[in-house]
GULUM-373203 format. One record per residue (C-alpha): residue number from 1; x, y, z. Coordinates in Angstrom, 3 decimals, always signed. Layout:
BEGIN
PT num        X        Y        Z
PT NUM        X        Y        Z
...
# end
This chain:
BEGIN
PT num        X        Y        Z
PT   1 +143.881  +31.120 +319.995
PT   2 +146.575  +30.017 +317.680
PT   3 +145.187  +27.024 +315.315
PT   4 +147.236  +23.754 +316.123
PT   5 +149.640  +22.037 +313.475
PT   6 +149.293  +18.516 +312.616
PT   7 +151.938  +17.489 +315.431
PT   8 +150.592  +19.663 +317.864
PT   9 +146.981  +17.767 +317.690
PT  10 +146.587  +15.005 +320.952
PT  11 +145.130  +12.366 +317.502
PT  12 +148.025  +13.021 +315.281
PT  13 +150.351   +9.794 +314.618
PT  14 +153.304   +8.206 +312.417
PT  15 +153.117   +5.012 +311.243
PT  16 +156.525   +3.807 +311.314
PT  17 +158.446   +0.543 +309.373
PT  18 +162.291   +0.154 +310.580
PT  19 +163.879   -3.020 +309.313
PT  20 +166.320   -2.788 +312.522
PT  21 +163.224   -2.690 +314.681
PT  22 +162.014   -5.693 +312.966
PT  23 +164.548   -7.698 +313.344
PT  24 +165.062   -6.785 +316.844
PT  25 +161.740   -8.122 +317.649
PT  26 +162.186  -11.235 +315.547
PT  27 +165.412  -11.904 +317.202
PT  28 +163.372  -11.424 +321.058
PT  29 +160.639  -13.587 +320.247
PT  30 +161.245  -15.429 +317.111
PT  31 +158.685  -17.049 +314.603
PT  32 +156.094  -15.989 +317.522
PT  33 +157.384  -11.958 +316.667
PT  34 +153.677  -10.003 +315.421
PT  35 +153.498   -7.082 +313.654
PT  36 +150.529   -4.357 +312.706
PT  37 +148.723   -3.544 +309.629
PT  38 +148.027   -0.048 +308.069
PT  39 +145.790   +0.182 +305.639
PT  40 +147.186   +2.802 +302.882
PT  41 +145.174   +3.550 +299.926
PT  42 +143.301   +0.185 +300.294
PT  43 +146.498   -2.219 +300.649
PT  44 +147.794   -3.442 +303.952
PT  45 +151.157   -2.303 +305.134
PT  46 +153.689   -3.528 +308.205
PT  47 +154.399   -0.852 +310.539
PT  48 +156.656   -1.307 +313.966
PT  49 +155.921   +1.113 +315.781
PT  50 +153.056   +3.926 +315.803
PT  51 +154.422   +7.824 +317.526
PT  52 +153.603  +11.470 +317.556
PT  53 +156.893  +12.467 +317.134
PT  54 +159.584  +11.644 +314.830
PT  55 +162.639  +12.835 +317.049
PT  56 +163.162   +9.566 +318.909
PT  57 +162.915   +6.779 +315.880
PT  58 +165.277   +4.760 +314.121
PT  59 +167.522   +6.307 +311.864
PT  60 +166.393   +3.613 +308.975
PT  61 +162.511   +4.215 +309.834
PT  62 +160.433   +4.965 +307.058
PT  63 +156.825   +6.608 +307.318
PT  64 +154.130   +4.378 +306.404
PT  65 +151.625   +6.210 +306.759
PT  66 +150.079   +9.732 +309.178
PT  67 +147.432  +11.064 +310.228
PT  68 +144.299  +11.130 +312.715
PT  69 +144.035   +8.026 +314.314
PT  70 +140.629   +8.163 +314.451
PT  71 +140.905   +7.862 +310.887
PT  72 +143.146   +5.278 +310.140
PT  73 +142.363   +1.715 +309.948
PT  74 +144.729   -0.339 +311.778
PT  75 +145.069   -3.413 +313.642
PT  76 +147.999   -3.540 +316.496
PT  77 +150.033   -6.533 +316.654
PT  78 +149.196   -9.677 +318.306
PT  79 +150.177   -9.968 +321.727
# end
């Protein structure tokens, strides 16, 4: 059995911030728009959008943050 790559693994995730995506949701639902937290190296960072795969983002998305999500500390946006 062939040993599985980072992307391959079902836990694996990307952390994503795109300024587009952010202002798409600010635009949708205003002063009311909520975002997540990642915690990197101790300090809190937005993210918009958490994936396994970077093939479908935003061209302007950067990577916060990746790794197990087990392992991460996070909190999701407010609904």
């Amino acid at each position: 059995m062939a040993s599985k790559t980072p992307t391959q693994s079902l836990y694996f995730r990307y952390f994503l911030y795109s300024a587009e995506e952010e202002a798409l949701k600010i635009k949708i639902h205003g002063v009311n728009a909520s975002f997540g937290t990642v915690s990197v190296r101790g300090v809190p960072k937005r993210y918009t959008s958490i994936t396994t795969t970077l093939e479908n983002s935003r061209p302007d998305s950067i990577v916060v943050t990746k790794g197990d999500i087990r392992k991460i500390k996070y909190t999701s946006p407010r609904r």
